[in-house]
DODO-867513 format. One record per atom (N, C-alpha, C): residue number from 0; residue in three letters; atom name; x, y, z. Coordinates in Angstrom, 1 decimal. Atoms other than C-alpha are relative to their C-alpha. Layout:
<pts>
PT   k   r  a     c1     c2     c3
PT NUM ALA CA      X      Y      Z
...
</pts>
This chain:
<pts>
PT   k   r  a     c1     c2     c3
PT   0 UNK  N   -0.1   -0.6    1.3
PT   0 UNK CA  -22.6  -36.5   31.9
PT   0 UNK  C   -1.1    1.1   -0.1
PT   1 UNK  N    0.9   -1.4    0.0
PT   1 UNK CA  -24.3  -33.0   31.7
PT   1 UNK  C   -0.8   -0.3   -1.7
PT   2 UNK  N    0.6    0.4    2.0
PT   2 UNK CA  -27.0  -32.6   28.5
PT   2 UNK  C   -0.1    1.4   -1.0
PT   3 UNK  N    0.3   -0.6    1.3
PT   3 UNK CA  -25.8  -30.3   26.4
PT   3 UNK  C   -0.5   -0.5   -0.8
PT   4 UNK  N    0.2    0.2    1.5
PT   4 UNK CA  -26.9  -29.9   22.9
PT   4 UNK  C    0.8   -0.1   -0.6
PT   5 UNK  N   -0.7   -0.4    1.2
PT   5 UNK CA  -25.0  -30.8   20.3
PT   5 UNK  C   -0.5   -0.6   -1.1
PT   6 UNK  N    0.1    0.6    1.2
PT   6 UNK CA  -24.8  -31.4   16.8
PT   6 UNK  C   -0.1   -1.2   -0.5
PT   7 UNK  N   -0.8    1.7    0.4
PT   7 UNK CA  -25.5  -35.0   15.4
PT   7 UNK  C   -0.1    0.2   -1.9
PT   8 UNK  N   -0.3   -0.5    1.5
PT   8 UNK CA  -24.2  -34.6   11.4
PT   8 UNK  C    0.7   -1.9   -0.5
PT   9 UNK  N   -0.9    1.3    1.1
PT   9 UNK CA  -23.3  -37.6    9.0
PT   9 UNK  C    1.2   -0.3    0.1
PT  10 UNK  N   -1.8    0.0    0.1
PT  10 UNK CA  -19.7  -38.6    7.9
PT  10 UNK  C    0.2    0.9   -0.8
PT  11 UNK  N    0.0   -0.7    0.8
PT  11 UNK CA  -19.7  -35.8    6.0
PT  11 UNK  C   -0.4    1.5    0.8
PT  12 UNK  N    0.7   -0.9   -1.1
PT  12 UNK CA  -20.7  -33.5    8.9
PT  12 UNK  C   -0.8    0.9   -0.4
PT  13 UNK  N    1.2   -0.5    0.0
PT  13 UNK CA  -23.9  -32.6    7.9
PT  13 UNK  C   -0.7    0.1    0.6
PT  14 UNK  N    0.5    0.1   -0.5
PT  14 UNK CA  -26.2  -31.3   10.0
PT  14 UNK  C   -1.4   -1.0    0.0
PT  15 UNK  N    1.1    1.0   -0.5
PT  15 UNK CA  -29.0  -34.0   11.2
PT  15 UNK  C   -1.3    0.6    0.7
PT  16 UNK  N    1.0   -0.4   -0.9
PT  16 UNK CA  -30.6  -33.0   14.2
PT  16 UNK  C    0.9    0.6    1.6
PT  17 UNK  N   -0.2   -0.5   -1.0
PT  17 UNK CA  -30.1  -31.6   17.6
PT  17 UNK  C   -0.2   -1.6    1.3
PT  18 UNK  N    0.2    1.4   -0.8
PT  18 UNK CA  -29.1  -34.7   20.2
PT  18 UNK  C    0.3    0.4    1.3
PT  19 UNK  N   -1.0   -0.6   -1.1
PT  19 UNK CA  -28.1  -34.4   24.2
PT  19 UNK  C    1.3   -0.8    0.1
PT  20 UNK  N   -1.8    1.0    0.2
PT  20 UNK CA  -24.7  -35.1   24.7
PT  20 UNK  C    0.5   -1.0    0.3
PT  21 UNK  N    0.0    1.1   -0.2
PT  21 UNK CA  -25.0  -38.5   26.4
PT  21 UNK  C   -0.6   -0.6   -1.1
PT  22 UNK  N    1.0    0.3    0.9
PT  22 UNK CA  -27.3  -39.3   23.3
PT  22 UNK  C    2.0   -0.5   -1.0
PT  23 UNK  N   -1.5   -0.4    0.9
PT  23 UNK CA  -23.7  -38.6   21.3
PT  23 UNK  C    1.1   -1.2    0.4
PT  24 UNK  N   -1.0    0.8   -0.5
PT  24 UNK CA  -21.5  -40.7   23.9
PT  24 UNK  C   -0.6   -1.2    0.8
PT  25 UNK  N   -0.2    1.2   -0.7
PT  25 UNK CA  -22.9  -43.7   25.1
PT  25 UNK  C   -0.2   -0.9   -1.0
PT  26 UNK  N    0.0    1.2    1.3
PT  26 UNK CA  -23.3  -47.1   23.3
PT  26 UNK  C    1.4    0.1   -0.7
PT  27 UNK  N   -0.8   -0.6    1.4
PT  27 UNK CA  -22.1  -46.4   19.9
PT  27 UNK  C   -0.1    1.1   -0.2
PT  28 UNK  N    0.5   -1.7    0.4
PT  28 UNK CA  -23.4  -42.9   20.1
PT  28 UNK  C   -0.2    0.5   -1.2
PT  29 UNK  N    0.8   -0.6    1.5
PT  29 UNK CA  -24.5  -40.5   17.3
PT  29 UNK  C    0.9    0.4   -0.6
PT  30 UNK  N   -0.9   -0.5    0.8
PT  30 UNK CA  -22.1  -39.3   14.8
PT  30 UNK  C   -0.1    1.5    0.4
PT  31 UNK  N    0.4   -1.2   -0.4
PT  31 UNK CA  -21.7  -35.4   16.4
PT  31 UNK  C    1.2    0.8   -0.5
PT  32 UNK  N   -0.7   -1.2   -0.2
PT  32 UNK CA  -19.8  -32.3   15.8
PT  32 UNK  C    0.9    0.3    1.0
PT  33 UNK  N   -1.1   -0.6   -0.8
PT  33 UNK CA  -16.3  -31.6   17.4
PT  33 UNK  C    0.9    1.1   -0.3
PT  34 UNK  N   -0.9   -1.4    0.3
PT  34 UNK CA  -13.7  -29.2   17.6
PT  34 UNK  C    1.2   -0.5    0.2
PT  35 UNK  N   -0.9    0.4   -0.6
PT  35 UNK CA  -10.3  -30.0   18.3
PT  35 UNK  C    1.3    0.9    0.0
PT  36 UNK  N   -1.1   -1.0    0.3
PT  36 UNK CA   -7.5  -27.1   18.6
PT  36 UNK  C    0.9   -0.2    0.6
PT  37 UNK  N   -1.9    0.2   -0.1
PT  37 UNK CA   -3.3  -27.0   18.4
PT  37 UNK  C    0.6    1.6   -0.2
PT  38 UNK  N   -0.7   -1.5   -0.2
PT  38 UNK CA   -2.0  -23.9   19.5
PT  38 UNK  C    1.9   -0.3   -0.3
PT  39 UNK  N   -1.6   -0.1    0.2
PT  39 UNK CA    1.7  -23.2   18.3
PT  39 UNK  C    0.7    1.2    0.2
PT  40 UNK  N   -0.5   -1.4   -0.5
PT  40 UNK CA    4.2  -20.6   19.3
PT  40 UNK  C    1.3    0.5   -1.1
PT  41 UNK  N   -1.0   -0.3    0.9
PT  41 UNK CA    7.0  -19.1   17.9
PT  41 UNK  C    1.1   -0.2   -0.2
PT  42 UNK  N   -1.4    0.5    0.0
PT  42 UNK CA    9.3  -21.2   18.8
PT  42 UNK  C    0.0   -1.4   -0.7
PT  43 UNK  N    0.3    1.0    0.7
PT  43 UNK CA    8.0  -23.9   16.6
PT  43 UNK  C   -0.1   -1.3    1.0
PT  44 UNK  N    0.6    0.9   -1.2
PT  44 UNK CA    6.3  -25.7   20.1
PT  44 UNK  C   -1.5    0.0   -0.3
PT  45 UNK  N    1.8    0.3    0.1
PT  45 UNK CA    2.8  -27.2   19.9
PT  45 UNK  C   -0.3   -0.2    2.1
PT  46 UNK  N    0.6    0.5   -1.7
PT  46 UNK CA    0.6  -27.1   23.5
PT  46 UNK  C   -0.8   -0.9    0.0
PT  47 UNK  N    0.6    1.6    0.0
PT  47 UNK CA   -0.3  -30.3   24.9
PT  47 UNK  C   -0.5    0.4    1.4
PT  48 UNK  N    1.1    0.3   -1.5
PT  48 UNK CA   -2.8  -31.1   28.1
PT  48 UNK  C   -0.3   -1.4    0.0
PT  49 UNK  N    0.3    1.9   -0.1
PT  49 UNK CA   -2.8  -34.8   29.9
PT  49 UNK  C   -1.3    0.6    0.6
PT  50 UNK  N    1.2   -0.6   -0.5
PT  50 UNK CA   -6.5  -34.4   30.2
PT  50 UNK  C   -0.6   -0.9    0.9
PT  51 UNK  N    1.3    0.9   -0.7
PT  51 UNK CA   -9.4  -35.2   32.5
PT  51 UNK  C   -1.3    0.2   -0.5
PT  52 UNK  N    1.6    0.4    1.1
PT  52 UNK CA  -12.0  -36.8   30.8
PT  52 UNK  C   -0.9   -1.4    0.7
PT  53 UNK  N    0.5    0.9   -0.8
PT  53 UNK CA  -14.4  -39.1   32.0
PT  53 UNK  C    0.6   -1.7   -1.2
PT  54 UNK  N   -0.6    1.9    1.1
PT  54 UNK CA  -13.5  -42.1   29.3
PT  54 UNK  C    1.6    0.2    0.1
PT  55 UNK  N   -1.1   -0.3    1.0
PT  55 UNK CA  -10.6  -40.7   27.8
PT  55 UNK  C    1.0    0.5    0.9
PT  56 UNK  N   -0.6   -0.7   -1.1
PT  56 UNK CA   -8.6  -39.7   31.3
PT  56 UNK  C    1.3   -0.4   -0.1
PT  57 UNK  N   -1.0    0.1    0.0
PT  57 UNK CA   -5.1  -39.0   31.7
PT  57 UNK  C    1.0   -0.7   -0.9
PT  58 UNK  N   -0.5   -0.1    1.0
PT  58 UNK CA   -3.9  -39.1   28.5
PT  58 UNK  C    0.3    1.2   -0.6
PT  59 UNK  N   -0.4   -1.5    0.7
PT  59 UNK CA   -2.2  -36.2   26.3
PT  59 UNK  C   -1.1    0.3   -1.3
PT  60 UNK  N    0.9   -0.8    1.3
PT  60 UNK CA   -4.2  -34.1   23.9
PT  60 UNK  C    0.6    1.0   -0.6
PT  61 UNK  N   -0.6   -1.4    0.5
PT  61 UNK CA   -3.7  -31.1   21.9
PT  61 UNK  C   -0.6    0.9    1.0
PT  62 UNK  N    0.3   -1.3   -1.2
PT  62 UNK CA   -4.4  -27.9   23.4
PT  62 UNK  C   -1.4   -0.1    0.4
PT  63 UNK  N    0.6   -0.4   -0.1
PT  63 UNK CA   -7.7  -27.7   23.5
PT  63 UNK  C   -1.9   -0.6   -0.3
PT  64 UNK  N    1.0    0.8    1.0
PT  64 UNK CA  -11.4  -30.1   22.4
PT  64 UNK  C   -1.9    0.3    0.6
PT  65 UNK  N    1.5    0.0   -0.7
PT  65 UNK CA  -15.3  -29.4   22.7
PT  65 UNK  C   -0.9   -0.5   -1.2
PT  66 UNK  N    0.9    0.5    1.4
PT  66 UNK CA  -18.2  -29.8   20.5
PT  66 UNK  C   -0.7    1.6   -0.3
PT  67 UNK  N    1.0   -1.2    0.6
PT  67 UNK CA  -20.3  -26.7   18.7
PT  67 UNK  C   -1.3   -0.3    0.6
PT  68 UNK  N    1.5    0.5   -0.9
PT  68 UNK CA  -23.3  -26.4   21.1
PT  68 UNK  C   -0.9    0.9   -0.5
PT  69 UNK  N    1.5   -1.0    0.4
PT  69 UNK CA  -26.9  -25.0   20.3
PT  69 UNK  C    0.1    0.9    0.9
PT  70 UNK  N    0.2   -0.9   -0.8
PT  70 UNK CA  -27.1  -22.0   22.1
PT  70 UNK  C   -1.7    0.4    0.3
PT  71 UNK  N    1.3   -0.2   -0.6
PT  71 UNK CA  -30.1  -20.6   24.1
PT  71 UNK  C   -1.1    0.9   -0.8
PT  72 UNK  N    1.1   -0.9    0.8
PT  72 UNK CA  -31.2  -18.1   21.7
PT  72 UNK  C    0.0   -0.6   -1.6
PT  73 UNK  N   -0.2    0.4    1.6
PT  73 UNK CA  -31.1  -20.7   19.0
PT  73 UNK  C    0.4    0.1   -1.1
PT  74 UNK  N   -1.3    0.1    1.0
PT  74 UNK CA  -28.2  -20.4   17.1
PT  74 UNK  C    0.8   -0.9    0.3
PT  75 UNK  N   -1.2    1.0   -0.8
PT  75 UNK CA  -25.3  -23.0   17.1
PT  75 UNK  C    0.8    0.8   -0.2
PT  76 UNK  N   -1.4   -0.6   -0.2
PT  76 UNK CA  -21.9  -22.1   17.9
PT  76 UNK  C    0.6   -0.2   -1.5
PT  77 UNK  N   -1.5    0.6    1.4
PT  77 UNK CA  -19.2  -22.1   14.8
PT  77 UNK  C    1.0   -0.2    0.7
PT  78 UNK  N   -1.2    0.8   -0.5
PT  78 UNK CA  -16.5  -24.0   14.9
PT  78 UNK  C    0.9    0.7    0.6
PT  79 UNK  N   -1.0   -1.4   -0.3
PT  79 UNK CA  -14.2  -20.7   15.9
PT  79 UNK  C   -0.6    0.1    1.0
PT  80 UNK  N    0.4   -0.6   -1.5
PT  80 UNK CA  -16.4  -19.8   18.6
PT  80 UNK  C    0.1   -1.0    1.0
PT  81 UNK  N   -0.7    1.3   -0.5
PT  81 UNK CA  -16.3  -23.3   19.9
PT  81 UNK  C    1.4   -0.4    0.5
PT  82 UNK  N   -1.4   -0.3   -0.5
PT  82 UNK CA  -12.7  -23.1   19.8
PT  82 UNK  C    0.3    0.8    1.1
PT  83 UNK  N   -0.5   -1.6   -1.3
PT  83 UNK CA  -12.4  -20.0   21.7
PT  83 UNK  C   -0.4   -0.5    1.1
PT  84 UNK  N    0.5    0.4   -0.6
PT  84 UNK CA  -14.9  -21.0   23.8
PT  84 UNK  C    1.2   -1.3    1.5
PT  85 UNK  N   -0.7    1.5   -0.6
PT  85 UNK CA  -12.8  -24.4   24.6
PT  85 UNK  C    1.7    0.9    0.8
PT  86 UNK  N   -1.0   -0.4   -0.3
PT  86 UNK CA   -9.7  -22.6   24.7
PT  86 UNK  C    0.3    1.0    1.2
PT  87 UNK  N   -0.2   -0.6   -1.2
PT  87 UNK CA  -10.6  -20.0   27.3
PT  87 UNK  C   -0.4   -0.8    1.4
PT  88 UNK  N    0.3    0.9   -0.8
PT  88 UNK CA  -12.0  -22.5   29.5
PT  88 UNK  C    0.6   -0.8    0.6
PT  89 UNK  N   -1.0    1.3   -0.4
PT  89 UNK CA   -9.5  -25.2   29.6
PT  89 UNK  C    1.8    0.8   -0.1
PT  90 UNK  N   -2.0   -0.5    0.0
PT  90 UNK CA   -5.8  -22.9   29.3
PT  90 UNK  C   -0.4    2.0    0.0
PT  91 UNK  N    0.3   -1.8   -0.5
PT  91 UNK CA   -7.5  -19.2   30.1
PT  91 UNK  C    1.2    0.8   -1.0
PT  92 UNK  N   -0.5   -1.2    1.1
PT  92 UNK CA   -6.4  -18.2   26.6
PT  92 UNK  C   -0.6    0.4   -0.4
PT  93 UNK  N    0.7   -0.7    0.9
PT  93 UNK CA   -7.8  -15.7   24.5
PT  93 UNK  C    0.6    0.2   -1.5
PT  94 UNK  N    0.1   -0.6    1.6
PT  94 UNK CA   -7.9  -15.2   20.7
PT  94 UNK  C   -0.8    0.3   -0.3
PT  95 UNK  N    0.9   -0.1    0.7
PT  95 UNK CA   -9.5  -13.7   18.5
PT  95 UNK  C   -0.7   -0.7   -1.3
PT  96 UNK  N    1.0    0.9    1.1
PT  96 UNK CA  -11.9  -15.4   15.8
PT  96 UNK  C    1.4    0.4   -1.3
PT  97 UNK  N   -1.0   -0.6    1.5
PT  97 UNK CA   -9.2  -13.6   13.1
PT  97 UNK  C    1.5   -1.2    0.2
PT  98 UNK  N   -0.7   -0.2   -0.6
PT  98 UNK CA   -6.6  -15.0   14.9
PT  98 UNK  C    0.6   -2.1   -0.3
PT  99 UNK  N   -0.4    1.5   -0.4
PT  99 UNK CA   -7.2  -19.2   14.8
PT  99 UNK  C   -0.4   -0.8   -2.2
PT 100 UNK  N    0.2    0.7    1.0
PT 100 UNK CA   -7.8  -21.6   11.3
PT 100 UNK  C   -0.4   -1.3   -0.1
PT 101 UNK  N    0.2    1.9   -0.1
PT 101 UNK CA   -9.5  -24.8   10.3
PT 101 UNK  C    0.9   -0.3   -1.2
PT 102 UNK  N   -0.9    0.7    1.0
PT 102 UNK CA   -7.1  -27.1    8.6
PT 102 UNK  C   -0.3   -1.3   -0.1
PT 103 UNK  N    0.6    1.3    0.8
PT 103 UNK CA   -8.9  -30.2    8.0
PT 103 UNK  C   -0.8   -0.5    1.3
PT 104 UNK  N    0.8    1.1   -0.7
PT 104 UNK CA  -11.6  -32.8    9.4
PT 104 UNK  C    0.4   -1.2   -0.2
PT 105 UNK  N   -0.4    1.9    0.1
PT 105 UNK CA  -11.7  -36.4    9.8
PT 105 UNK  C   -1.4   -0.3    1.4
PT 106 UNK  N    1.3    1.3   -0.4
PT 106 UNK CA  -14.4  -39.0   11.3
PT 106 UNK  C    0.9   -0.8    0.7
PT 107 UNK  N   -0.6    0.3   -0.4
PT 107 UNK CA  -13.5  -40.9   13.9
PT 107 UNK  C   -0.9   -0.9    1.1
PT 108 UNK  N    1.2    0.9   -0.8
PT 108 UNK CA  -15.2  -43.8   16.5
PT 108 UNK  C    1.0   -0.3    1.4
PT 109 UNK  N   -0.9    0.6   -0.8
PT 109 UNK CA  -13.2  -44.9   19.8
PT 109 UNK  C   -1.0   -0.3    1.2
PT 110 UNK  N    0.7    1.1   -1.4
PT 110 UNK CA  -14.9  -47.2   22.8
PT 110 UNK  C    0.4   -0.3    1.1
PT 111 UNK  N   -0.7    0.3   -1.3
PT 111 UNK CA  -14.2  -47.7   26.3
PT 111 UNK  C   -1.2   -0.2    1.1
PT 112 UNK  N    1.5    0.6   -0.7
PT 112 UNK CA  -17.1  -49.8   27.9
PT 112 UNK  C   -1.2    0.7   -0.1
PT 113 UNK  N    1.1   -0.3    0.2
PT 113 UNK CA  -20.0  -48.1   28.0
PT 113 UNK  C   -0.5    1.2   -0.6
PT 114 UNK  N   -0.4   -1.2    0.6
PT 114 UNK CA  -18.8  -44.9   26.7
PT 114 UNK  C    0.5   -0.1   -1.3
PT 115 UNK  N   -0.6    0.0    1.2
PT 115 UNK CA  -17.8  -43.7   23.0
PT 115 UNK  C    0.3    1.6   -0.2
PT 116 UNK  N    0.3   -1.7    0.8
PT 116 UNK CA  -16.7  -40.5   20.8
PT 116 UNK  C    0.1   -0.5   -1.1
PT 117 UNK  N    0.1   -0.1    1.4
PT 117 UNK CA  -18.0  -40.6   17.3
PT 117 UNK  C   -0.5    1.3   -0.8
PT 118 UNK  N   -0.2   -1.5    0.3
PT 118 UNK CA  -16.9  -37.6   16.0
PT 118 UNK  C    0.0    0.4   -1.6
PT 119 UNK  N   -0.7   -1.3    0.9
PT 119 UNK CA  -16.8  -35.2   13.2
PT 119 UNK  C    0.4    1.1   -0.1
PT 120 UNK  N   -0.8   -0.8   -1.2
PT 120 UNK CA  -14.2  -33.6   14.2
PT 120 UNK  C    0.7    1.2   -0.8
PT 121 UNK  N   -1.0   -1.0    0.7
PT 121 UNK CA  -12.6  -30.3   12.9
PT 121 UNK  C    0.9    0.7    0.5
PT 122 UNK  N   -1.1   -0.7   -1.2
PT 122 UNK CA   -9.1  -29.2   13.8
PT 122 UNK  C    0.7    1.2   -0.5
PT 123 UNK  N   -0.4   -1.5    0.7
PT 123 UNK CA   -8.1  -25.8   13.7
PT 123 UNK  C    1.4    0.0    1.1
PT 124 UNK  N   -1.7   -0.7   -0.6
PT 124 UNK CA   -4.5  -23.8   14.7
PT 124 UNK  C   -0.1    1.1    0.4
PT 125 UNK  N    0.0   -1.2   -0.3
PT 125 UNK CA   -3.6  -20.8   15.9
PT 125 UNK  C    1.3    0.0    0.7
PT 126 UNK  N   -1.1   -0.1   -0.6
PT 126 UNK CA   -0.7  -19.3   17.3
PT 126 UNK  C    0.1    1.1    1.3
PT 127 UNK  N   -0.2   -0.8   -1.0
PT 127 UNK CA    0.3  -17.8   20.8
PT 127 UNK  C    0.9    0.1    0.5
PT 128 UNK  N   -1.1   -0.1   -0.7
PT 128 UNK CA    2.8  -16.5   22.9
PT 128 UNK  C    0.0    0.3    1.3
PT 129 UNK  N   -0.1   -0.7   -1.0
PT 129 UNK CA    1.5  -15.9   26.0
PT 129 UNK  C    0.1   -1.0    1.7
PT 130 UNK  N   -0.4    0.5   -1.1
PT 130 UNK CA    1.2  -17.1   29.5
PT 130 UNK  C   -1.4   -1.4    0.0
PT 131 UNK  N    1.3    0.9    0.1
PT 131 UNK CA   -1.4  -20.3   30.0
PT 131 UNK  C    0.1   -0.3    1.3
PT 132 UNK  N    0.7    0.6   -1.1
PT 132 UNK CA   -3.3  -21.1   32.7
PT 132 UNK  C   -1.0   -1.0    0.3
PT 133 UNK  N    1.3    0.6    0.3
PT 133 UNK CA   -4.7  -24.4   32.9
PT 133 UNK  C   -1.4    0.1    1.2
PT 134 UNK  N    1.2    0.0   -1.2
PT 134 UNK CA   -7.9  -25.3   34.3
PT 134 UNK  C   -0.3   -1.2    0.6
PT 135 UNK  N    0.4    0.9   -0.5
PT 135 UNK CA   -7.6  -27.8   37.0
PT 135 UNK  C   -1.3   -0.9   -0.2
PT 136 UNK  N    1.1    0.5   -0.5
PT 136 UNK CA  -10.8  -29.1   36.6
PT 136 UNK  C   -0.1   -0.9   -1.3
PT 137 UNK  N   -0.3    0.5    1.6
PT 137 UNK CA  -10.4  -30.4   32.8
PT 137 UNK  C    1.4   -0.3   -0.3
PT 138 UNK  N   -1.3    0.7    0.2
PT 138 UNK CA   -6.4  -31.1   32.9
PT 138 UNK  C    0.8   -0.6    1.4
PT 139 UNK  N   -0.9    0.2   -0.9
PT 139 UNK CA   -4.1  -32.4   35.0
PT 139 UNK  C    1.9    0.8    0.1
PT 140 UNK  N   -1.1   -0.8   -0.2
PT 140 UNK CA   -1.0  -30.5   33.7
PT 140 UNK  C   -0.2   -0.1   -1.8
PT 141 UNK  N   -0.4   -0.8    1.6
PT 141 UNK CA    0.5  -28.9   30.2
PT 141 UNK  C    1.7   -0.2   -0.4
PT 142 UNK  N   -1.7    0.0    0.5
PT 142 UNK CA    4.0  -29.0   28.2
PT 142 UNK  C   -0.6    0.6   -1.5
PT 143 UNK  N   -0.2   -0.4    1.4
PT 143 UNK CA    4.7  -27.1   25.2
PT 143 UNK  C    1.8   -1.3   -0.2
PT 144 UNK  N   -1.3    1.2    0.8
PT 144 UNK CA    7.4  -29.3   22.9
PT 144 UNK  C   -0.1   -0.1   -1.3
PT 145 UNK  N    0.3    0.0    1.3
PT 145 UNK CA    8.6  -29.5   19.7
PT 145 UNK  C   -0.8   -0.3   -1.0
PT 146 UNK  N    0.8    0.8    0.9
PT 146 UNK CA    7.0  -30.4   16.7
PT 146 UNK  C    0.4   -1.5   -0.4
PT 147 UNK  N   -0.6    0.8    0.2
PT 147 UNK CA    9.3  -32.8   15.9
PT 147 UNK  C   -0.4   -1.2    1.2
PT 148 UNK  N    0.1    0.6   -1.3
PT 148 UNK CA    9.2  -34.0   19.4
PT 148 UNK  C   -1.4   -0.9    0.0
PT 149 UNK  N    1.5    0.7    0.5
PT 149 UNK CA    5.4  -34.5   19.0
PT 149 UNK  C   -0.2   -0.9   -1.2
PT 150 UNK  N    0.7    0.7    1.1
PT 150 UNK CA    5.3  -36.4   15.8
PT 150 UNK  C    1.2   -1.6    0.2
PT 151 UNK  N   -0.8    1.5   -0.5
PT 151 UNK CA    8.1  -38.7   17.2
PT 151 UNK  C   -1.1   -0.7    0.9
PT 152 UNK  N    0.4    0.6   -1.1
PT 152 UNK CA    6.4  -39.7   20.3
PT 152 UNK  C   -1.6   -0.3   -0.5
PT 153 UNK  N    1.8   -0.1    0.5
PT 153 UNK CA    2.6  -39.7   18.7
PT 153 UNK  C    0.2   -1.4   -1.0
PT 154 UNK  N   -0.7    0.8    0.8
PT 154 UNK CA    4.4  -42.1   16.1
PT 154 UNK  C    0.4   -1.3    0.8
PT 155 UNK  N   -0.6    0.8   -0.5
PT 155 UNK CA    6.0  -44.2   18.2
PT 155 UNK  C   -1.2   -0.5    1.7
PT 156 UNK  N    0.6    0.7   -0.7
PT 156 UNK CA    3.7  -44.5   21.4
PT 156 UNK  C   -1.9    0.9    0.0
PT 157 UNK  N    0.9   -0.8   -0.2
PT 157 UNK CA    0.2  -43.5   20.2
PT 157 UNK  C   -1.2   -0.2    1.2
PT 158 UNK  N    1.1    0.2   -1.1
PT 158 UNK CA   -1.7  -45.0   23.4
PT 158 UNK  C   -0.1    1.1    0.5
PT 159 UNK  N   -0.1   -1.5   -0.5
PT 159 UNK CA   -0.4  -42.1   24.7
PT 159 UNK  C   -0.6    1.4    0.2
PT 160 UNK  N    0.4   -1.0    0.4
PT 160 UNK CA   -2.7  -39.9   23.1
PT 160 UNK  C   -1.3    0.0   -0.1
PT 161 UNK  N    1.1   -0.2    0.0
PT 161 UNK CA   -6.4  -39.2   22.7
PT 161 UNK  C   -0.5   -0.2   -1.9
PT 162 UNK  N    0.1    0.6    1.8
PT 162 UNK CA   -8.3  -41.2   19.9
PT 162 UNK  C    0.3    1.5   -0.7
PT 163 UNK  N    0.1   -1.5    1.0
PT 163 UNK CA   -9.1  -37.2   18.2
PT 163 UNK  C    1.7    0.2   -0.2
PT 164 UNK  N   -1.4   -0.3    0.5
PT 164 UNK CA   -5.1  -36.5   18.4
PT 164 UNK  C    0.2   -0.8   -1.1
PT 165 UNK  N   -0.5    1.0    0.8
PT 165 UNK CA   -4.0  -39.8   17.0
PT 165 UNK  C   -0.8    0.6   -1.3
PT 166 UNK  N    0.8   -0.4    1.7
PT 166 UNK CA   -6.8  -38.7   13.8
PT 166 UNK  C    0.6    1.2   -0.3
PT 167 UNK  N   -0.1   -1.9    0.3
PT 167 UNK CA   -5.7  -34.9   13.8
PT 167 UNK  C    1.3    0.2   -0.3
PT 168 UNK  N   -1.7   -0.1    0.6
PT 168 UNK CA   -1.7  -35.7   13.3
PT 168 UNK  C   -0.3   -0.3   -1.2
PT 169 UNK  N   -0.6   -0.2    0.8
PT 169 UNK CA   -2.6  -37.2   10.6
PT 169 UNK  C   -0.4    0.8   -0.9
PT 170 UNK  N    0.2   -1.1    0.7
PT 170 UNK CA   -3.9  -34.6    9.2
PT 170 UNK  C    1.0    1.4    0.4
PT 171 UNK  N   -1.2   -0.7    0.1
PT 171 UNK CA   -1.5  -31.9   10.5
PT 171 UNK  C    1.6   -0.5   -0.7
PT 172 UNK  N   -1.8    0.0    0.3
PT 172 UNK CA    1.9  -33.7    9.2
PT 172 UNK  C    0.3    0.1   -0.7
PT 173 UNK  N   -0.2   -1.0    1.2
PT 173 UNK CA    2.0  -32.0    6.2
PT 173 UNK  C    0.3    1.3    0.6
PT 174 UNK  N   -0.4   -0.9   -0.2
PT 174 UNK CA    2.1  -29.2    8.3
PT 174 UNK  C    0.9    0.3    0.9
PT 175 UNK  N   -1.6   -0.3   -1.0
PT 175 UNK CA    4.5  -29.8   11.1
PT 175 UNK  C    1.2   -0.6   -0.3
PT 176 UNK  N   -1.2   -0.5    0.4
PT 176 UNK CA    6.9  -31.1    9.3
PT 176 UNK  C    0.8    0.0   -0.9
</pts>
């Protein structure tokens, strides 16, 4: 586990202090700053990625998840740049900051032996239509699929899915459907 910086903030995601990222995910870890982004198109499809993750492996996600990192010239990231960030990285998309939305947070804890994510997590949207290219190195593969489709199967089998999704529907399902 590499040592970024990130954010460790309350339940309330208030900034704290500056922790390394193992600091964040082992044990019980620190309460930290996430991102979590769901790209939709115009065909009323959300993008999904079965990701690779060291805990959390080969399971479906939304498009796109990182954390807001301190940067070197001491500033932290915002949640948007974070996004982008995440999003060109892992599906070599581009947006613009104008372009994506936060639509709600949520708190969240999930365990898997020696590993954890206890997040304060913020999930934004945005919409695309273009070509994606994942990035081997952080997925295993991609599907776009309905909304519907997604809130059946998320509903019905949520092992399926990454603790942050399971939290993040329910906060989107006012909006998809």
């Amino acid at each position: 586990m590499d040592e970024q910086i990130i954010l460790a903030v309350d339940d309330q995601g208030k900034f704290l202090e500056y922790i390394p990222k193992s600091i964040g995910h082992t044990g019980l870890g620190r309460r930290h700053l996430a991102v979590t982004f769901l790209i939709f198109n115009s065909k009323g499809e959300v993008l999904l990625q079965r990701r690779k993750h060291q805990v959390f492996d080969n399971i479906w996600d939304f498009t796109a998840s990182t954390h807001p990192l301190h940067k070197r010239d001491g500033t932290n990231e915002t949640l948007k740049e974070a996004a982008l960030r995440s999003l060109k990285n892992e599906c070599n998309i581009d947006l613009s900051i104008t372009d994506i939305k936060v639509v709600g947070e949520f708190n969240y804890f999930a365990q898997i032996g020696e590993y954890c994510e206890n997040e304060h997590d913020f999930l934004l949207i945005g919409e695309y239509n273009g070509q994606v290219k994942l990035n081997p190195e952080v997925a295993y593969e991609y599907k776009w699929v309905s909304k519907q489709v997604l809130l059946n199967d998320m509903n019905q089998n949520p092992q399926k899915y990454t603790a942050w999704a399971n939290e993040g529907l329910k906060v989107l399902k006012e909006k998809l459907e």
